[in-house]
C-alpha positions as MATLAB code, in Angstrom:
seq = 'XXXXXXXXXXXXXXXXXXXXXXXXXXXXXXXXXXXXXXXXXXXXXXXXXXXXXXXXXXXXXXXXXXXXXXXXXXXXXXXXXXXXXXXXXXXXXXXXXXXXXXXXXXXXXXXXXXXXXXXXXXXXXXXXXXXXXXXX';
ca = [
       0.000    0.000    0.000;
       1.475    3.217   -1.252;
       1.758    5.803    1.831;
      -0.956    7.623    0.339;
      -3.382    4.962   -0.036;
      -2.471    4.381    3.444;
      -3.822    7.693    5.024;
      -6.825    6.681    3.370;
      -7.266    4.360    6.214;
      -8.553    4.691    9.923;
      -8.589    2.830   13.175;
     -10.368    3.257   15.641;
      -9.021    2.221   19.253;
     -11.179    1.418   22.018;
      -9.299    0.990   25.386;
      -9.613    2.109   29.450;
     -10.158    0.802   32.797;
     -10.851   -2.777   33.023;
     -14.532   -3.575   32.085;
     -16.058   -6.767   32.546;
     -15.689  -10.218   31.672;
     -18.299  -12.882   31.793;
     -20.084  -10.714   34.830;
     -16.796  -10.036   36.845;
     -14.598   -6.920   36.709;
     -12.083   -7.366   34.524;
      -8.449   -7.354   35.944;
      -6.970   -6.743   32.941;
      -7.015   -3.840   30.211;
      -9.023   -5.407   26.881;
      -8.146   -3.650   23.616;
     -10.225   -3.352   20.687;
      -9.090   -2.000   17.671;
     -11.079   -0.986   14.258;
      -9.269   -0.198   11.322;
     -11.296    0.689    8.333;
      -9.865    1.272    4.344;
     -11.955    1.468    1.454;
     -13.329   -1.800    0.214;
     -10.677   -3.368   -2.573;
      -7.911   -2.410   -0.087;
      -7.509   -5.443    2.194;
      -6.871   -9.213    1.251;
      -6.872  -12.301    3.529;
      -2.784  -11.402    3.797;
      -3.333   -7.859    4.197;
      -5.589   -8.696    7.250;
      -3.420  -10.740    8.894;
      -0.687   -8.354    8.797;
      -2.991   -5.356   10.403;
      -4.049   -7.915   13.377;
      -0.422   -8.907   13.490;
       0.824   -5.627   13.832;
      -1.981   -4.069   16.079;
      -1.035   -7.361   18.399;
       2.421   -7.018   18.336;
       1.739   -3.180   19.364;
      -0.158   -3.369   22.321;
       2.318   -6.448   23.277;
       4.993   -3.983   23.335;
       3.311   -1.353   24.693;
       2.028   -3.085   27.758;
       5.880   -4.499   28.335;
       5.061   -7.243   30.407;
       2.553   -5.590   32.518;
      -0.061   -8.267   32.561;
      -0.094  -11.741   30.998;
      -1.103  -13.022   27.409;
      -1.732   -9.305   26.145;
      -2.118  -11.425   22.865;
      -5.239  -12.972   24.699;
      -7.274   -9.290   25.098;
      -7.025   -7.522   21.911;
      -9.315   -7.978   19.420;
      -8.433   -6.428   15.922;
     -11.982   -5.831   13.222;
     -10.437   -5.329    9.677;
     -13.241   -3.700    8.009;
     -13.547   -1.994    4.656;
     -16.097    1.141    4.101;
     -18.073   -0.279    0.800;
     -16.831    1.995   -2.556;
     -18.633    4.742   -3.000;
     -19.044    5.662    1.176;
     -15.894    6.778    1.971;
     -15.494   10.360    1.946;
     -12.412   13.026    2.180;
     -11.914   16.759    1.034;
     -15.540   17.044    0.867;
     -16.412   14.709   -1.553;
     -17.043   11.004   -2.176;
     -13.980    9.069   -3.025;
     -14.195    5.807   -4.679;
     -11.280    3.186   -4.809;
     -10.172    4.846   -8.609;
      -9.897    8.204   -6.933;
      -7.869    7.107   -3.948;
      -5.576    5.017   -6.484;
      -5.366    7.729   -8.535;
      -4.198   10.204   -5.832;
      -1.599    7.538   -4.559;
      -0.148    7.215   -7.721;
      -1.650    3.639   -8.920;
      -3.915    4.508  -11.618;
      -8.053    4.034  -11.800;
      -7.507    0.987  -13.902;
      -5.904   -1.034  -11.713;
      -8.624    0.048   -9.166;
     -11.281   -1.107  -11.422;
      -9.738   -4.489  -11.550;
      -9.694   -4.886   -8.040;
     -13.418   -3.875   -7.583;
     -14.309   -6.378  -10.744;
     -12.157   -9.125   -8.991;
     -13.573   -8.911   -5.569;
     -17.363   -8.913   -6.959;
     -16.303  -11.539   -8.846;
     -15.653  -13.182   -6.481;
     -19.041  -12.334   -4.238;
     -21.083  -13.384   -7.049;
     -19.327  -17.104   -7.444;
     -19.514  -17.346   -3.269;
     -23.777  -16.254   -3.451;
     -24.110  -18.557   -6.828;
     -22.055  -21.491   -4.950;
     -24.730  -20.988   -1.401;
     -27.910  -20.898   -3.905;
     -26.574  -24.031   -5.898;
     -26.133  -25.683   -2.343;
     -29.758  -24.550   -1.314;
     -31.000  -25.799   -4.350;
     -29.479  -29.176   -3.433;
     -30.978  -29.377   -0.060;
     -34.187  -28.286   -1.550;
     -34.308  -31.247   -3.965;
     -33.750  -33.977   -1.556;
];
């Protein structure tokens, strides 16, 4: 991700005193962290990195403070649907943000046509196997 493509991204961290866990006070900090690009910008690798990296943050930030820090953070890799995410007043879809960091709109419109490519096969593959429980 070029740097500019990557201030097109946010996260959102939630954090503070202890709340609670399954009815008890909590005795250690949780973490929750959102981080939000437009959609076309993350892949299953992608992903992993981000709740890799937000992980190995609060790990190091914590220093040893409390055990398994790994344990309480929870990491939601979301992307804002094309067409919602907004900045300098206007709509930006994922051609505008690769044109601005330098990638061109076509290769944007390849990554939008792949990835609904790929939702279509996924909702044709659950109607075919509807279909199949239908029939019996």
């Amino acid at each position: 991700m070029t740097p500019s493509a990557r201030a097109s991204s946010s996260t959102r961290t939630a954090s503070g005193p202890p709340a609670a866990s399954a009815g008890a006070p909590a005795k250690q900090p949780r973490y929750r962290f959102v981080c939000q690009v437009p959609e076309g910008l993350y892949n299953d690798e992608r992903r992993a990195a981000v709740t890799a990296a937000m992980t190995q943050a609060v790990v190091e930030a914590e220093d040893g403070s409390w055990p398994h820090p790994e344990l309480r953070v929870a990491v939601f890799t979301c992307e804002v649907k094309d067409g919602t995410w907004g900045g300098g007043g206007r709509i930006l879809r994922l051609p505008d943000i690769y044109e601005i960091s330098g990638g061109g709109r076509e290769a944007a419109g390849q990554v939008l046509a792949e990835r609904r490519r790929q939702e279509a096969e996924l909702i044709l593959a659950a109607a075919d196997e509807q279909a199949g429980r239908s029939a019996v």
